[in-house]
C-alpha positions in Angstrom: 0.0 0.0 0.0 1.3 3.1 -0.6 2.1 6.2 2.0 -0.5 9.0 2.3 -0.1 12.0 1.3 0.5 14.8 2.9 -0.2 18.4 1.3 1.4 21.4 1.9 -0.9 24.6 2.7 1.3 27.0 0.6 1.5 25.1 -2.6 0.7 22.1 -3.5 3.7 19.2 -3.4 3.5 15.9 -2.2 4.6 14.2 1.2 4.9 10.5 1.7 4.6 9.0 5.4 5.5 6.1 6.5 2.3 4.7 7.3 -1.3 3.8 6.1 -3.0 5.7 9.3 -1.5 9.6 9.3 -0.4 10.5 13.1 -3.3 12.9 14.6 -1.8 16.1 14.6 -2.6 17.5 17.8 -0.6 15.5 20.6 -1.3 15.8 24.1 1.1 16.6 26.6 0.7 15.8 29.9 0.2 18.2 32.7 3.2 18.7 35.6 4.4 21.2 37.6 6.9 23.7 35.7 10.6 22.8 37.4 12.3 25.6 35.3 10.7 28.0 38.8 12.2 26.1 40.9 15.9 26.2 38.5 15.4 30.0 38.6 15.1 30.5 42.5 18.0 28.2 43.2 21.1 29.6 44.8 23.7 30.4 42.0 26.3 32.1 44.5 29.7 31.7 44.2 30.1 29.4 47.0 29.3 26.4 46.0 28.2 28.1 42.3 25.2 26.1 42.0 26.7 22.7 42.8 24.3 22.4 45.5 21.5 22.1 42.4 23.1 18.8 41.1 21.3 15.5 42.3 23.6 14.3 45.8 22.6 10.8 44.3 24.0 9.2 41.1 21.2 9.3 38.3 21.1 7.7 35.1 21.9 8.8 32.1 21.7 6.8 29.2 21.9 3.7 31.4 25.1 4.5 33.0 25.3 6.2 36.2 26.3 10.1 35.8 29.7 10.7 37.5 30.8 13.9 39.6 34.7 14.0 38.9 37.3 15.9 40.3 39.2 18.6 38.3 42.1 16.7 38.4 40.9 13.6 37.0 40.0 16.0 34.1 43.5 18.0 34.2 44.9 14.1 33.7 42.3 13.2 31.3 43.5 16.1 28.8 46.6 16.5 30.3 46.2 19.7 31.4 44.2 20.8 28.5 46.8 20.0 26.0 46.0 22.0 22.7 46.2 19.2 20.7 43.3 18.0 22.5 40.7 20.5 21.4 37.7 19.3 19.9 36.1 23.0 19.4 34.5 25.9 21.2 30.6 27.1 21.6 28.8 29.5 23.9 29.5 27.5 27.0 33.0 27.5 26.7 35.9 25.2 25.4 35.5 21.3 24.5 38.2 19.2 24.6 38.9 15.3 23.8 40.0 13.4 27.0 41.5 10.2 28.0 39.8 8.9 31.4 42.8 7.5 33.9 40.9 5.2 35.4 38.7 3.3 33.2 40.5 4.3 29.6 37.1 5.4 28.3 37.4 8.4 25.7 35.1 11.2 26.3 34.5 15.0 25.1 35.3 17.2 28.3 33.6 21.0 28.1 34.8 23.6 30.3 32.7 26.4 31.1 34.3 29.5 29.9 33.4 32.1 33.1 33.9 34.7 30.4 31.6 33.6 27.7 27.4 34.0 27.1 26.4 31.0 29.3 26.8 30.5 32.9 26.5 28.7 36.0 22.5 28.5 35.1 23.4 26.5 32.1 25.3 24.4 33.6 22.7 23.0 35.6 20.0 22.8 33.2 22.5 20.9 31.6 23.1 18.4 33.9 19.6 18.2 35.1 18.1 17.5 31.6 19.9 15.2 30.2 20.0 13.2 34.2 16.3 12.4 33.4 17.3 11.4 29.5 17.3 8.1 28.1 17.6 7.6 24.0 19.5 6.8 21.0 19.6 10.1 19.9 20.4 12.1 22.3 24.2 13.0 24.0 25.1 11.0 26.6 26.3 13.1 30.0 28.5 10.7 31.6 29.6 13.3 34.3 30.1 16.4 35.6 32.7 18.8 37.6 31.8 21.9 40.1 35.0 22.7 42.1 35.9 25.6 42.9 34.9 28.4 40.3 35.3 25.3 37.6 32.2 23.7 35.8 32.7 20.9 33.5 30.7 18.7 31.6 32.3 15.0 30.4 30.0 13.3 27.7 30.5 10.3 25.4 33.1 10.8 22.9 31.3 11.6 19.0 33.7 10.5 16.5 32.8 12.3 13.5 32.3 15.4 15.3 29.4 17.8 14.5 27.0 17.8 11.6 28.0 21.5 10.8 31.9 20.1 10.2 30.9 18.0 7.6 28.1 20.2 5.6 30.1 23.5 6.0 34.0 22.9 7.2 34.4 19.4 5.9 37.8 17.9 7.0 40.9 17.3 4.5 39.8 14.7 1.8 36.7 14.3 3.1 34.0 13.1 0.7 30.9 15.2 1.2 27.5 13.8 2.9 25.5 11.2 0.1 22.0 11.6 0.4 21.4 8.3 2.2 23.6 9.5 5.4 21.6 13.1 5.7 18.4 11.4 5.4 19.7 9.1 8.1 21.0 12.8 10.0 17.7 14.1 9.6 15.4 11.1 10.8 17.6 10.5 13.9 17.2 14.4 15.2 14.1 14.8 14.7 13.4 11.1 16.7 15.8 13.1 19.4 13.3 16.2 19.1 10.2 14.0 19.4 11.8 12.5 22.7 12.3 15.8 24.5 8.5 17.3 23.1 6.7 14.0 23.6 7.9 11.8 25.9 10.0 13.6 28.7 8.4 14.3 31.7 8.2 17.5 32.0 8.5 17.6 28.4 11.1 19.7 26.8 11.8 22.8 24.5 15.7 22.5 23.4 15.3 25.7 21.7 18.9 25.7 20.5 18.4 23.2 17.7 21.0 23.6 15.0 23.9 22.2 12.9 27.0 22.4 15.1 24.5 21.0 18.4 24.0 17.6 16.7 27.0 15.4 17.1 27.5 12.2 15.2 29.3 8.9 16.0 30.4 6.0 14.0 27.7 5.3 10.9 27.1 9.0 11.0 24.6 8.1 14.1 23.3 11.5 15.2 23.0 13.0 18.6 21.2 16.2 19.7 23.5 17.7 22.7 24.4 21.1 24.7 20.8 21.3 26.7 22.1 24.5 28.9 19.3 26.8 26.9 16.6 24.2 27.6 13.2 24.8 28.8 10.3 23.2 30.7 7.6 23.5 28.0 4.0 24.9 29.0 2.0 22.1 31.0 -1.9 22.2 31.7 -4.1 24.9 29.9 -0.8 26.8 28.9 -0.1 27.7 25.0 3.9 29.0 26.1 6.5 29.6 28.0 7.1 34.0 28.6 10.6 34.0 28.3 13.9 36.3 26.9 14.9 35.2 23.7 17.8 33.0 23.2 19.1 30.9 20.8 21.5 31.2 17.3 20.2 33.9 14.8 18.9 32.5 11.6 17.5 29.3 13.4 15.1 31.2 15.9 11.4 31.3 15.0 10.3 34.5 14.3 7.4 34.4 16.7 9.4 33.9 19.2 11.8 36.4 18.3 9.1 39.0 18.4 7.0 38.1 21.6 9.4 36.4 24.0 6.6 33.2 23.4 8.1 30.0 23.5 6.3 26.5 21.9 7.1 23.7 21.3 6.7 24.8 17.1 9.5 27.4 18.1 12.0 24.2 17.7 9.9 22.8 14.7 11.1 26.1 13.1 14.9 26.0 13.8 14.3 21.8 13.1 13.1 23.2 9.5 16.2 25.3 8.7 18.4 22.2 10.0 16.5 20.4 7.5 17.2 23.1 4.1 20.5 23.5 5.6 21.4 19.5 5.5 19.0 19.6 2.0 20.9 22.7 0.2 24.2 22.6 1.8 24.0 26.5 2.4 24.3 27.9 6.0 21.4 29.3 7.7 23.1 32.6 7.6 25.6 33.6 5.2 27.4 36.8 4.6 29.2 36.1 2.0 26.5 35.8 -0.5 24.3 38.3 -2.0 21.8 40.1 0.2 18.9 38.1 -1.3 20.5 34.8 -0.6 22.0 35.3 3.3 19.0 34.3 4.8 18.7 30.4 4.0 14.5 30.8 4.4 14.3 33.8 2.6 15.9 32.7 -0.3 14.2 29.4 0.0 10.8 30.7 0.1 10.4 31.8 -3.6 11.7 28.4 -5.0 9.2 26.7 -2.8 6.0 28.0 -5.2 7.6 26.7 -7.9 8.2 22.9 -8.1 10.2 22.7 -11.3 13.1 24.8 -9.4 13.1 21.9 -6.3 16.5 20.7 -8.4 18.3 24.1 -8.0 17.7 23.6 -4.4 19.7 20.6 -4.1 23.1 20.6 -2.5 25.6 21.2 -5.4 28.0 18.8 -3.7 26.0 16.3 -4.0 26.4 16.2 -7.8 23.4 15.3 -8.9 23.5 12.1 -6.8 19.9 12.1 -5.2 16.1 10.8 -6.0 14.1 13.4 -7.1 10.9 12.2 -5.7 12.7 11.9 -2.2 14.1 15.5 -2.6 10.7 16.7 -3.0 9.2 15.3 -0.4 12.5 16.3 2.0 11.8 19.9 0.9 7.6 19.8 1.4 8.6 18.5 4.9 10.9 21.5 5.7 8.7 24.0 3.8 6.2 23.3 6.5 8.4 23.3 9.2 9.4 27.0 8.4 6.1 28.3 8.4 6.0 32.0 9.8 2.4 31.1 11.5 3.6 28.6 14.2 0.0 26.6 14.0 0.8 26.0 10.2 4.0 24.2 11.7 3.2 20.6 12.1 3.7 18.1 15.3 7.3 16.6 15.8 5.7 12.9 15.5 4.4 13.7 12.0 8.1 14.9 10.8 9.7 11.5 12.3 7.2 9.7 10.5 7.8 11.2 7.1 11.8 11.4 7.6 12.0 7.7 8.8 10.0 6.7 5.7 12.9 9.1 3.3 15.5 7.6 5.6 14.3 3.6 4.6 14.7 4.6 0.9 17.7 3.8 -0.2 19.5 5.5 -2.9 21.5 3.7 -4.9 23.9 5.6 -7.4 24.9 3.2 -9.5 21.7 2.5 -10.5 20.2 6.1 -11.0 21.7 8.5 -12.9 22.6 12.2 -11.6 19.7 14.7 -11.7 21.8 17.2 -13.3 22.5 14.7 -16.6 18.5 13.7 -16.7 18.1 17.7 -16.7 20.1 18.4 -19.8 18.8 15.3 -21.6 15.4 16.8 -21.6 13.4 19.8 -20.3 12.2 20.5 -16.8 8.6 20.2 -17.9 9.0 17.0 -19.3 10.7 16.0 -15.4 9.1 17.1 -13.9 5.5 15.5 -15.4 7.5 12.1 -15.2 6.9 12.6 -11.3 3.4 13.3 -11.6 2.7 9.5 -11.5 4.2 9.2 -7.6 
């Protein structure tokens, strides 16, 4: 039997799901008390710089038991912070790769930088979110350090290092993303994403989804990590959460940007440019292209009325390499995603049904040719019409 269909409001373009039965798109969330009060009140002083806020008792994470380590297992684990074991640096502070003494397990060690745009606030949010996490997709937190005025986080070693490294800095002779692997990328954050919405309690906003936040391991396995901007979504007859904007330019939603209102379809929003950005290969903001084209969703909005220019959307690297069909459907998904009215946005369950179902297609090179050749051969209308028949 073949997938619904699923039709965008803007224009029309076709979405397969996974399923026969199309995943109601209202979901319930269930009602609890809001904990990010109770996160606010707590001491922050400089004492014990909010150590006190950490469970006393080791909780799981990602069924292994989080750690509190000293600073100088850490100092031994990276040898004092050796340069040549720096992984990268984000709004938290430095991360480094490290070698633990006493069970020889590699892990990423991130040092709050006292200096920097997050604090002592994140760093228990942090720790406190991903202490009630379980699931595949999400960063493990196999420990943390408060001594002194030093806050560090120790998580699971990612291998291949951030989806942003590979789409936009990829490293020396490394062969750019096939289509299979950022289908596979996309399906596995947004199962992350659905986790923290739907099946947390409380659930979750991330609200700092975006490129260099999801990490991937061996198989290009992706996780969603660096929680300190996390909120406790709105519980019981609540629409959202009244709170000051954060978040990475180009990604926020602008709803939120202008009213300080936070939903759960503010991270479908920043999921949807994830999604063009992993789709066209272009940043979500970019100064060094013309005015019109900085703005990933500004420039993408025209070429989503028009279905014959879906190609031109297409990651250049990719070569041509990709099923058209599937790129269509990819592009409907994050067209909806990016809606500017947030109730036009639709449920996280409904985009991991429709990305799993791209992600189980397999494209297979050698036995398709390159868009780009079956472009030239014949005209776009003529393409495009052999699609009609999906």
């Amino acid at each position: 039997m073949r997938p619904p269909l699923f039709k965008l409001a803007s224009f029309w373009c076709l979405l397969f799901l996974s399923c026969s039965v199309v995943t109601p798109v209202a979901s319930q969330f269930k009602a609890v008390k809001n904990e990010e009060a109770k996160i606010a009140n707590r001491s922050t002083s400089k004492k014990d710089g909010g150590y006190s806020n950490i469970p006393q008792t080791d909780g799981k994470t990602g069924g292994a038991k989080a750690q509190r380590f000293k600073f100088d297992q850490l100092i031994a684990a990276t040898e004092d912070f050796k340069e040549d074991y720096f992984l990268g640096e984000g709004g938290f502070g430095k991360v480094y790769k490290g070698h633990l003494v006493d069970t020889g397990e590699i892990v990423a060690i991130k040092q709050l930088d006292p200096n920097g745009c997050q604090g002592v606030r994140e760093f228990v949010v942090e720790v406190q979110t991903l202490s009630k996490a379980d699931h595949a997709n999400l960063v493990k937190l196999i420990g943390c350090c408060a001594e002194g005025d030093q806050r560090l986080l120790v998580y699971e070693y990612m291998s291949l290092g951030s989806l942003e490294d590979h789409l936009f800095d990829p490293w020396p002779n490394q062969k750019p993303l096939d289509w299979n692997i950022r289908m596979k990328i996309a399906a596995g954050a947004a199962r992350g994403l659905e986790y923290l919405h739907d099946k947390m309690n409380p659930p979750i906003i991330y609200r700092d989804l975006k490129c260099s936040n999801i990490l991937l391991g061996e198989e290009f396995h992706p996780k969603l990590s660096d929680f300190g901007l996390a909120k406790v979504g709105p519980s019981g007859d609540k629409t959202h959460v009244s709170t000051r904007v954060m978040g990475t330019y180009g990604y926020c939603a602008p709803d939120y940007a202008m009213t300080g209102q936070l939903t759960f379809k503010s991270d479908i929003y920043s999921f949807g440019v994830v999604l063009l950005e992993i789709i066209t290969g272009r940043r979500a903001i970019d100064y060094t292209k013309s005015a019109a084209e900085q703005n990933l969703v500004s420039w993408a909005r025209p070429l989503f009325k028009d279905r014959k220019k879906f190609y031109k959307m297409a990651d250049p690297a990719l070569d041509g390499h990709y099923p058209i069909r599937s790129l269509y459907q990819a592009l409907a998904i994050a067209a909806m995603c990016v809606q500017e009215q947030p109730n036009m946005r639709p449920p996280i369950v409904d985009i991991v049904t429709a990305l799993s179902y791209l992600a189980s297609l397999k494209y297979d090179p050698e036995i398709e040719p390159p868009i780009r050749k079956s472009y030239k051969s014949q005209s776009p209308q003529k393409s495009i019409n052999n699609e009609e028949t999906w």
